[in-house]
C-alpha positions in Angstrom: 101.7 106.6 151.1 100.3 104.6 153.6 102.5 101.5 152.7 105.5 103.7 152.3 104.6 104.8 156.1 103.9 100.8 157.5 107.2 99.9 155.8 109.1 102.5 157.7 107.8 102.0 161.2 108.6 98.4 160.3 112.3 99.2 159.7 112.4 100.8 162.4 110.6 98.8 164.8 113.1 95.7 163.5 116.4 98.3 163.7 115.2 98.9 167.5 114.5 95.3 168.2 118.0 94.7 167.1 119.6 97.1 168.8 117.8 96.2 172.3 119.0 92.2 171.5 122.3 92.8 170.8 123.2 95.2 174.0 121.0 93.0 176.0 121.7 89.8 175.1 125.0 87.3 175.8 125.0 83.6 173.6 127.1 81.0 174.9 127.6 77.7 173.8 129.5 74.9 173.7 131.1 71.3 174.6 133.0 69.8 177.4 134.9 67.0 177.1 135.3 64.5 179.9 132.2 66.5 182.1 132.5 66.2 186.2 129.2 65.9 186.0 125.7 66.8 184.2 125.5 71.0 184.8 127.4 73.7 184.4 127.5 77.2 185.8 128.0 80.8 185.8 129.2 81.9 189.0 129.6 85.9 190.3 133.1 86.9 192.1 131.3 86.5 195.5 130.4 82.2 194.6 126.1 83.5 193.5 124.9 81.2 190.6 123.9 83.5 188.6 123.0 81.0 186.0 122.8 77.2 184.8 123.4 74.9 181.4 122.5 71.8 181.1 124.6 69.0 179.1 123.1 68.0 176.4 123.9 63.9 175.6 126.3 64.8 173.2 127.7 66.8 175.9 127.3 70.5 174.4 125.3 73.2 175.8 124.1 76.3 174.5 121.9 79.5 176.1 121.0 83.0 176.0 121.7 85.4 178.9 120.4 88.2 180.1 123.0 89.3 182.5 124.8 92.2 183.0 128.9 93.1 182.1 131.0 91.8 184.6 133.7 89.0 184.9 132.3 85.8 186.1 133.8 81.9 186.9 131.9 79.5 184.6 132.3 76.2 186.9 132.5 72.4 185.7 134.7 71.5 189.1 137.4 74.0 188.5 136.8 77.6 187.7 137.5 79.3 184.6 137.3 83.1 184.6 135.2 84.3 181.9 134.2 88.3 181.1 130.8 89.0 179.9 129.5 91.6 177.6 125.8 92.0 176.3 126.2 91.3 172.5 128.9 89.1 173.0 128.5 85.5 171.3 131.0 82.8 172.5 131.6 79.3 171.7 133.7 77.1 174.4 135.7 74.0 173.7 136.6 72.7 177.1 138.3 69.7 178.0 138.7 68.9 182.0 141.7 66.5 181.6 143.8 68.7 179.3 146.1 70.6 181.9 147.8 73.3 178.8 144.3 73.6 177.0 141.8 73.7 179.5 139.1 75.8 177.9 139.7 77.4 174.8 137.2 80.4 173.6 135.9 81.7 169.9 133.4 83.7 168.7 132.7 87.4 169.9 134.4 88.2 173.0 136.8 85.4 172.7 139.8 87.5 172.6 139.5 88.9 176.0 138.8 85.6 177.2 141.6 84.0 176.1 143.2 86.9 177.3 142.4 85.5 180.8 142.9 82.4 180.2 147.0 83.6 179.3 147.5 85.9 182.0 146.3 83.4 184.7 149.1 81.0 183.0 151.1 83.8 183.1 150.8 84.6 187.2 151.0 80.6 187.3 154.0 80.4 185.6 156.2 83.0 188.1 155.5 80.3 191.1 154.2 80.5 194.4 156.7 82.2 196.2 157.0 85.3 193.2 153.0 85.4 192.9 150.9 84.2 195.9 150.7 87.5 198.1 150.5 85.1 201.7 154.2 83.6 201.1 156.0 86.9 199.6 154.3 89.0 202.4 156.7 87.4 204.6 159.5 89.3 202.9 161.1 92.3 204.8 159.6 95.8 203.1 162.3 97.1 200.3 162.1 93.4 199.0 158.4 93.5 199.0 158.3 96.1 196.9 160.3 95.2 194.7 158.5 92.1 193.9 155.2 93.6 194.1 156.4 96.0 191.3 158.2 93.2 189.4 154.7 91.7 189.0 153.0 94.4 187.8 155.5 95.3 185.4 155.3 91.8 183.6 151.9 92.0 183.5 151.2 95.3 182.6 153.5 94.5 179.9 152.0 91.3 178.7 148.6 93.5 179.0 150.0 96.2 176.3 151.3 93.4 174.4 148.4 92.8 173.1 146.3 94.3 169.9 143.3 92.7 169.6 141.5 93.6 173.0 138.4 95.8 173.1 139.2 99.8 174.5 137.0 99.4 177.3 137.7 95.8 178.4 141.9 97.5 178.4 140.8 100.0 180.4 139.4 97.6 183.3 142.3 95.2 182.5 145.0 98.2 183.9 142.8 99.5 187.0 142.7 96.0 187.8 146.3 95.7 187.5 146.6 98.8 189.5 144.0 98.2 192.0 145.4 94.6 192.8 149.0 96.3 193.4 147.6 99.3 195.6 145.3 96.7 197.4 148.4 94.6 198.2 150.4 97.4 199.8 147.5 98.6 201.9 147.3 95.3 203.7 151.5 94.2 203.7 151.2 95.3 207.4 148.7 93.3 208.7 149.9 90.6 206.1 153.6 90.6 207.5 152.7 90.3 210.9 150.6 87.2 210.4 152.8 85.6 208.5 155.9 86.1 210.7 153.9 86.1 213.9 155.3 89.8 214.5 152.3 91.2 215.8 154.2 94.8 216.4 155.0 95.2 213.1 154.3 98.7 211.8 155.9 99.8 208.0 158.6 102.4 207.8 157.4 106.3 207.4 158.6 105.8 203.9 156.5 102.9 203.0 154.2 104.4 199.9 150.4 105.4 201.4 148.3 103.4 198.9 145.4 105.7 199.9 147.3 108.7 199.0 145.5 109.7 195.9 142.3 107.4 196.2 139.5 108.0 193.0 136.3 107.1 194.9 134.3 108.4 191.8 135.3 105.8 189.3 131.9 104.1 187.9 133.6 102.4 185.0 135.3 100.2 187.8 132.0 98.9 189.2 132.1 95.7 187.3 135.9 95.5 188.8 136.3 93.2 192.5 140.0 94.8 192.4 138.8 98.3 192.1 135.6 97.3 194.8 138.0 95.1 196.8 140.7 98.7 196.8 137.6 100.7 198.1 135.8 98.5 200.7 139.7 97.9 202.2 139.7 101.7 202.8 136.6 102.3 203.9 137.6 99.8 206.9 140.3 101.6 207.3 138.2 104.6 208.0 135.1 102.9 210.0 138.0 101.2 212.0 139.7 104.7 212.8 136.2 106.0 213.8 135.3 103.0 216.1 138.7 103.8 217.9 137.9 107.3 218.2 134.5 107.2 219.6 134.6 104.2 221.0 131.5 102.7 219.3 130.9 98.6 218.9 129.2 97.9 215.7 131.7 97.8 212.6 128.8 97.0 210.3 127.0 99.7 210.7 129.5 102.3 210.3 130.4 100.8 207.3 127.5 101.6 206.2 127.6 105.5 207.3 131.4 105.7 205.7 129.9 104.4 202.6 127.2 107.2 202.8 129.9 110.0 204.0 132.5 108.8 201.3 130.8 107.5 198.4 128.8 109.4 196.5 128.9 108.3 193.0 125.1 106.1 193.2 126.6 103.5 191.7 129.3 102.5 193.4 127.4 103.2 196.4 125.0 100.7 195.5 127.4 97.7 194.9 129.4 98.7 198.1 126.7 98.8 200.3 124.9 95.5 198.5 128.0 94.1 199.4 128.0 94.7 203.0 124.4 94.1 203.3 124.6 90.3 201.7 127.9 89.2 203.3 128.6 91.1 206.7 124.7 92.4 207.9 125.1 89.2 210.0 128.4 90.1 211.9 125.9 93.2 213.4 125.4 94.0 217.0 121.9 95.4 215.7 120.8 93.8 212.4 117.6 95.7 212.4 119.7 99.4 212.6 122.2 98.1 209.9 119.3 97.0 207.5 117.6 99.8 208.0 120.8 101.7 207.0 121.4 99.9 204.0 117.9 100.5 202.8 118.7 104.0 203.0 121.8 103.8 201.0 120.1 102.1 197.9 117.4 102.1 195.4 118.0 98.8 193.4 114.6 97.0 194.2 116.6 93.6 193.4 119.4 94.2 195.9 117.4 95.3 198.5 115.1 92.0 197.8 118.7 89.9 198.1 119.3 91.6 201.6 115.9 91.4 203.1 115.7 87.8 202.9 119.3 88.1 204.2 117.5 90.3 207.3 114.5 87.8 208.0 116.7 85.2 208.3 119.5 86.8 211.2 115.9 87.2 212.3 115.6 83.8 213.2 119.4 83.5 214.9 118.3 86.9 216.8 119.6 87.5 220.7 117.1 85.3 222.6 115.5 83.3 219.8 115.5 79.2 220.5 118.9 78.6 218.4 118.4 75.8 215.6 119.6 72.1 216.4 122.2 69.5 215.3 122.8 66.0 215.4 125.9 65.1 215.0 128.4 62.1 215.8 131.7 62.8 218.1 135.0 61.3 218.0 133.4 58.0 219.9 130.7 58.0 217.5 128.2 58.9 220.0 125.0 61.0 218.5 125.0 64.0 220.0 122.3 66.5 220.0 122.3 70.4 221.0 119.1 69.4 223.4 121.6 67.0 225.3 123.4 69.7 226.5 120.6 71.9 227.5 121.1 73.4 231.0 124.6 74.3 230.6 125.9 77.2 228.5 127.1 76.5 225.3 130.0 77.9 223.2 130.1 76.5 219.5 133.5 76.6 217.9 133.0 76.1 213.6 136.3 75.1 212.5 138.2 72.7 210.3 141.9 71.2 210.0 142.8 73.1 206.9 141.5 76.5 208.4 145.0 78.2 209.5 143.2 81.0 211.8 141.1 78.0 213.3 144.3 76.2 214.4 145.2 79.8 215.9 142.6 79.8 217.9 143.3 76.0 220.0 145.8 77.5 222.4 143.3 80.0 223.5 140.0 77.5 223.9 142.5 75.1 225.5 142.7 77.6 228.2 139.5 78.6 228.6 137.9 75.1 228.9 140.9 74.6 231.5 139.7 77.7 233.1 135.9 77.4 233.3 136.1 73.0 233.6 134.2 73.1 236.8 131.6 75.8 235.6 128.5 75.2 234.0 129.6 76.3 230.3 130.3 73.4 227.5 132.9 74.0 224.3 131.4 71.9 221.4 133.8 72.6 218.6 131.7 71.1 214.9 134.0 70.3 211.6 133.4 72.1 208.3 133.8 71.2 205.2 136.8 68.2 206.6 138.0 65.1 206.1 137.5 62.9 208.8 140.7 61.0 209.1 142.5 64.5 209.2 140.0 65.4 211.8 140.4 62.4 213.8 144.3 62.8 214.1 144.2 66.3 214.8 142.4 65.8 217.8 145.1 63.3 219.0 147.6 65.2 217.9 146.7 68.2 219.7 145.0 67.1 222.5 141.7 69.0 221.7 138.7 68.6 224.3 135.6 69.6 225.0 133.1 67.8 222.9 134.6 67.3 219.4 131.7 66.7 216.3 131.7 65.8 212.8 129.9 66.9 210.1 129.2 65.2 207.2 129.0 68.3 204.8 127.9 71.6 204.8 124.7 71.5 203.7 123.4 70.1 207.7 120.6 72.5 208.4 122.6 74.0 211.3 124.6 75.2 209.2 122.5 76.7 207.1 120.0 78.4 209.6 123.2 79.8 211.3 124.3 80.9 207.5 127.8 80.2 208.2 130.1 81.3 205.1 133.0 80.7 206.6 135.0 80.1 209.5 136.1 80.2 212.3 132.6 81.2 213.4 132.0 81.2 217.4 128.4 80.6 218.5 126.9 81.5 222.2 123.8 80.2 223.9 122.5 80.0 227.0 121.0 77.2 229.3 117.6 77.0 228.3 118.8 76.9 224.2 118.7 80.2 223.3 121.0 82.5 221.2 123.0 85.3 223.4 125.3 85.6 220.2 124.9 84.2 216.8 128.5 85.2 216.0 130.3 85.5 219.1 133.9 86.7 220.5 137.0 84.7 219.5 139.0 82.5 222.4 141.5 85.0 221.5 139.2 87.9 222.7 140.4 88.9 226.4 136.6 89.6 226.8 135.3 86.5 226.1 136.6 85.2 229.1 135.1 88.4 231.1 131.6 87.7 229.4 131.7 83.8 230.2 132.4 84.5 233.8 129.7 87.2 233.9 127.3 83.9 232.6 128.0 82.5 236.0 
C-alpha cells in the first residue's frame, strides 16, 4: 500500500513538474548564417534586452527562457519580430544576406511566426506612399480614409486567410489590426499639419471619433503595443484637456492621475503607468511627486525596482545639482569642455542631421543667439548618433553658430548621466555649472526667450 501510495505522489509530482515547465518555459535555438557579429538578442517593443545567445563556433545557438508572452524583436543587426509563448519550442534558420528568406521559423510556435514574417512582406510590398502613415498623412481627409481602410482590409484579409494560427494569438492579431487603424485616425490631425506645415488644420465634424467607443478594460491586449499605444494616445488626450482647463504645468504627473481615474483593470494599469514611469518620469517638473505617484499606482515589485533606479538617477540631473561634463571636439577641432564655458549660462541643444524636428528647431535658435549675442548666455548645440561629414556640411550649409560639437557615439557619459533617449533634447544651466533644467523649453517655445531674459 505504501508503494502504491510513493508511486502516485510520484506521478503526480512529475505530471506537476511538467505542467509548471511547459507553461513556463520558451526553447529557442538555432543558426545564423553570415552573423554581424558574435551575440544575439531578444529585444522588448520599447529596445530592453531582455535576453542574450551566444554563437556557438558552428554559429548555432540554443537557450531556455523564462519570459513572459509578448511579441519581441530578436536582433542580429536588423530586427525580426518574433511572438513568444511559454511552452513554445522554436528552431530558427536565419541567413543575414538572403533579402526573400531572411529568417525562417519551425518548431512550436513557428506558424505565427512566420505569420509575421508574411505580413511585414505584406505591408512591404504596398510601398511607402500606400503603407508608411508620415507620407499618406499628407493626403486630404476622404482620401485618408480611404487608404487607411484599404489597408486594413488587405490585412485583415490576409489575417483570416489563414488556418493554422492559434485562437488566442488571432485574437491579438485583429485588435492589433484594429488598434493600429483607430491609433492612426486619432493622430491624422496633428499628423497632417506637420506634414503639410498647416498648423490650423482641424478635421471636418464628420471625421470618425476614434475614441468614440473606447474598451479601457481589455487585459488580453496587455501583451499588445497597438492596443497600449491606442490607450496611452487617449489618455494624453485627456491629461492634455485637463492641463488646459486648470491651467496646471506638469503633463507627467497627470498622466499618472488619468491613469488612476481611467484605468481600472490592475493590469493594464500596471503596464501603462510602468510605461510612463521608465520613459517619461524624466520630462517631470517634480520627479519626486510623479514617482511617488507611480508607486501608488503599482504593485509589481520588479517594475517599481526598473523605475526607482530610473528616480535616483533624474536625482542626479535634479534643479541645482552640478550638471555632468563633456569633452568634446567642435568644428575646428578644438577640445571643448563644459568647465570652459563656466560663468556664462548655458543652453545645450542635442540634435542630429537626420532628426527632422531638430532641423525645425534652427530657425528659432538662430534667432535667439541673434537676440541674446551680447548677453552672457552660450548655445552649444552636441551631435547624436551622426555622421560627421553630414554634420560638417550642415553647418555650412545652414550657417549654424554658436558652438557646434561632435560626438563620437552615444555611449559619452554625458549622454548617459543626462539619459538622453532621444532628441531633440534642450538642456539649461547656469553660470556656476549647475542644472536649472535637465530637459528644457524648445527655441520654438515663446517662453524660452522670456526665461533666458529673466537669467539676465
Amino acid at each position: 500500500m505504501k508503494n502504491i501510495l510513493l508511486i502516485s505522489f510520484l506521478l503526480l509530482t512529475s505530471i506537476s513538474c511538467t505542467k509548471k515547465e511547459k507553461v513556463n518555459y520558451i526553447i529557442i535555438s538555432g543558426k545564423i548564417e553570415n552573423p554581424n557579429s558574435d551575440k544575439l538578442s531578444i529585444v522588448s517593443s520599447r529596445s530592453e534586452v531582455i535576453h542574450t545567445f551566444n554563437l556557438k563556433s558552428d554559429n548555432t545557438f540554443i537557450d531556455t527562457l523564462n519570459i513572459s508572452e509578448g511579441y519581441y524583436f530578436f536582433f542580429d543587426k536588423k530586427p525580426i519580430p518574433i511572438y513568444l509563448k511559454p511552452s513554445f519550442n522554436l528552431k530558427l534558420s536565419i541567413d543575414t544576406k538572403n533579402p526573400t528568406k531572411y529568417v525562417e521559423y519551425k518548431g512550436l510556435g513557428a506558424n505565427e511566426n512566420n505569420y509575421l514574417i508574411e505580413h511585414n512582406a505584406l505591408k512591404e510590398s504596398s510601398g511607402m506612399q500606400n503603407y508608411y502613415y508620415g507620407h499618406y498623412a499628407k493626403f486630404d481627409e476622404n482620401r485618408f480614409l480611404q487608404q487607411t481602410d484599404s489597408l486594413f482590409n488587405l490585412r485583415f484579409k490576409f489575417l483570416k486567410e489563414q488556418n493554422n494560427l492559434d485562437s488566442d494569438f488571432i485574437y491579438l492579431e485583429e485588435k492589433a489590426l484594429e488598434y493600429e487603424k483607430l491609433d492612426r485616425l486619432a493622430g491624422f490631425e496633428m499628423m497632417h499639419g506637420f506634414v503639410t506645415k498647416n498648423t490650423n488644420f482641424k478635421v471636418s465634424d464628420n471625421f470618425p471619433n476614434p475614441y468614440k467607443d473606447i474598451n479601457l478594460t481589455d487585459e488580453k491586449l496587455s501583451i499588445s503595443p497597438y492596443y497600449i499605444r491606442f490607450l496611452e494616445g487617449y489618455l494624453r488626450k485627456v491629461t492634455f484637456s485637463k492641463l488646459e482647463i486648470e491651467n496646471l504645468s506638469d503633463p507627467i504627473l497627470k498622466t499618472l492621475e488619468s491613469i488612476e481615474e481611467n484605468i481600472k483593470t490592475p493590469v493594464l494599469r500596471e503596464v501603462l503607468a510602468y510605461n510612463v514611469g521608465k520613459n517619461d518620469l524624466k520630462r517631470s517638473k517634480d520627479v519626486e511627486v510623479a514617482f511617488k505617484k507611480y508607486n501608488d499606482l503599482t504593485k509589481d515589485e520588479k517594475r517599481k525596482e526598473e523605475v526607482r533606479q530610473v528616480y535616483l538617477s533624474l536625482s542626479k540631473i535634479a534643479k541645482g545639482k552640478t550638471s555632468p561634463t563633456f569633452k568634446l571636439f567642435d568644428v575646428e577641432d578644438n577640445l571643448i569642455s563644459l568647465s570652459d564655458l563656466k560663468g556664462k549660462y548655458i543652453y545645450i541643444d542635442l540634435w542630429a542631421t537626420w532628426c527632422g524636428p531638430c532641423i525645425a528647431e534652427i530657425p528659432a535658435l538662430k534667432k535667439l543667439e541673434k537676440h541674446f549675442e551680447e548677453t552672457d548666455i552660450q548655445f552649444v548645440s552636441i551631435s547624436y548618433k551622426d555622421n560627421k561629414k553630414r554634420w560638417k556640411e550642415m553647418i555650412t550649409e545652414k550657417k549654424l553658430g554658436g558652438i557646434q560639437l561632435f560626438a563620437p557615439n552615444e555611449n559619452i557619459s554625458f549622454f548617459k548621466d543626462y539619459q538622453v533617449t532621444g532628441i531633440p533634447r534642450f538642456i539649461l544651466i547656469d553660470k556656476n555649472g549647475r542644472i536649472i533644467e535637465s530637459n528644457a523649453k524648445r527655441p520654438s517655445n515663446p517662453k524660452l526667450k522670456e526665461q533666458l531674459q529673466n537669467l539676465l
